[in-house]
C-alpha positions as CSV (number, residue, x, y, z in Angstrom):
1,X,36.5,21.6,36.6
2,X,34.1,19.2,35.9
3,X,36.1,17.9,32.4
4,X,38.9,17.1,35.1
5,X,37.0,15.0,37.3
6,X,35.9,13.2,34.3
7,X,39.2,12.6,33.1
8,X,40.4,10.9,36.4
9,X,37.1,9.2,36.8
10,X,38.0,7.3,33.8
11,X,41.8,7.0,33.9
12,X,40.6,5.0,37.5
13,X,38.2,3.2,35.9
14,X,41.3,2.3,33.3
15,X,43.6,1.5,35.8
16,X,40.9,-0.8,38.0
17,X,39.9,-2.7,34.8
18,X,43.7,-3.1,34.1
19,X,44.7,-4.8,38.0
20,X,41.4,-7.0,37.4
21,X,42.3,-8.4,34.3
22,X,45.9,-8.7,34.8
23,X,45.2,-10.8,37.8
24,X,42.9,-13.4,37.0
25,X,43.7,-15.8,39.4
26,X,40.6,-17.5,41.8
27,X,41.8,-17.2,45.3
28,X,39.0,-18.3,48.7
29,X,38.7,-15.6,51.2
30,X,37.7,-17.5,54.7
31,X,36.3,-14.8,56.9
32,X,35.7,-18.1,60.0
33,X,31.8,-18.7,59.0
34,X,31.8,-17.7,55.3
35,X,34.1,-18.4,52.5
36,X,34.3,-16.1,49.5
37,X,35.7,-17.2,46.0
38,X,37.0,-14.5,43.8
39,X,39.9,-13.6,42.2
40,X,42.8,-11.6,42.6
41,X,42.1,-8.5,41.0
42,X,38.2,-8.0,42.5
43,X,40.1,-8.7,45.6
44,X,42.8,-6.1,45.5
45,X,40.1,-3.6,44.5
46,X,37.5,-4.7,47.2
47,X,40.3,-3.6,49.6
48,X,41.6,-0.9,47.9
49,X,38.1,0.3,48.2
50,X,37.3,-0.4,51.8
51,X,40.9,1.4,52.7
52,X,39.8,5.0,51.1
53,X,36.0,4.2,52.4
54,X,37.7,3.3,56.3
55,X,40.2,6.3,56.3
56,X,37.7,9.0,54.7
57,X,35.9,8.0,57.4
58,X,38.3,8.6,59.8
59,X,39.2,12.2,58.6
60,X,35.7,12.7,58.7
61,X,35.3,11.8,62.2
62,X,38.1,13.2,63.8
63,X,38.9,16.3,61.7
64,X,35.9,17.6,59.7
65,X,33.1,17.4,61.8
66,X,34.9,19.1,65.3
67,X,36.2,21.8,62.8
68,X,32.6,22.3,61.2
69,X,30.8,22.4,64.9
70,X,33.9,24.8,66.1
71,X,32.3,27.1,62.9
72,X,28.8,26.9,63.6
73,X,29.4,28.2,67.5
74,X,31.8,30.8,66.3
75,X,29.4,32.1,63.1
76,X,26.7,31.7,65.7
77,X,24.7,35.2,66.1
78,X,25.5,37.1,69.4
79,X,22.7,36.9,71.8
80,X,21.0,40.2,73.4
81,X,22.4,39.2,77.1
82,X,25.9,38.8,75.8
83,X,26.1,42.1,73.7
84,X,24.8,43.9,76.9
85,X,27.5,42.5,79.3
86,X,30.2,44.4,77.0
87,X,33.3,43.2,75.6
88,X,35.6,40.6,77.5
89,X,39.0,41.5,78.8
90,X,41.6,39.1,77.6
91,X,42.3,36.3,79.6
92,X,46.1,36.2,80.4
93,X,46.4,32.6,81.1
94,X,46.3,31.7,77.0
C-alpha cells in the first residue's frame, strides 16, 4: 500500500511541475490592500490547493466529525442505572 501512495505522490508531483512550467506567464493578483505577482502555473496550483484544503474541510465538518461523536455515544459502556431499568420497548412512532 505504501508503494501506491508513493507512486501517486509522485505522478502529482509530475503533473504540478508540468502546469507550472507550461504556464510561465507573470500575472498580479489584487486582493484590495495587497497585490501578489506570480505566474500562472503557482497560481492554478495555489487554488487548486486551497479547493481540496476548503472542501476536505467541509466533509470534515459536516460528515466526519457528527458520524464519529454518533460512535463514541453508541460504543459508550452502559451505565449501572440504565442496565437495571431493563430493556426498552420499541417506540412505535420511528
Amino acid at each position: 500500500m505504501t508503494i501506491l501512495r508513493l507512486l501517486v505522490l509522485v505522478a502529482f508531483l509530475a503533473a504540478g511541475l508540468v502546469v507550472g512550467s507550461l504556464n510561465p506567464q507573470r500575472i498580479a493578483l489584487d486582493f484590495g490592500i495587497v497585490e501578489v505577482v506570480t505566474t500562472t502555473g503557482i497560481a492554478i496550483m495555489v487554488s487548486l490547493l486551497a479547493g481540496v484544503l476548503l472542501g476536505g474541510g467541509m466533509v470534515m465538518a459536516t460528515t466526519v466529525l457528527p458520524l464519529h461523536a454518533r460512535l463514541r455515544r453508541a460504543n459508550r459502556p452502559v451505565t449501572v442505572a440504565t442496565a437495571a431499568e431493563g430493556p426498552r420497548p420499541p417506540n412505535p412512532g420511528t
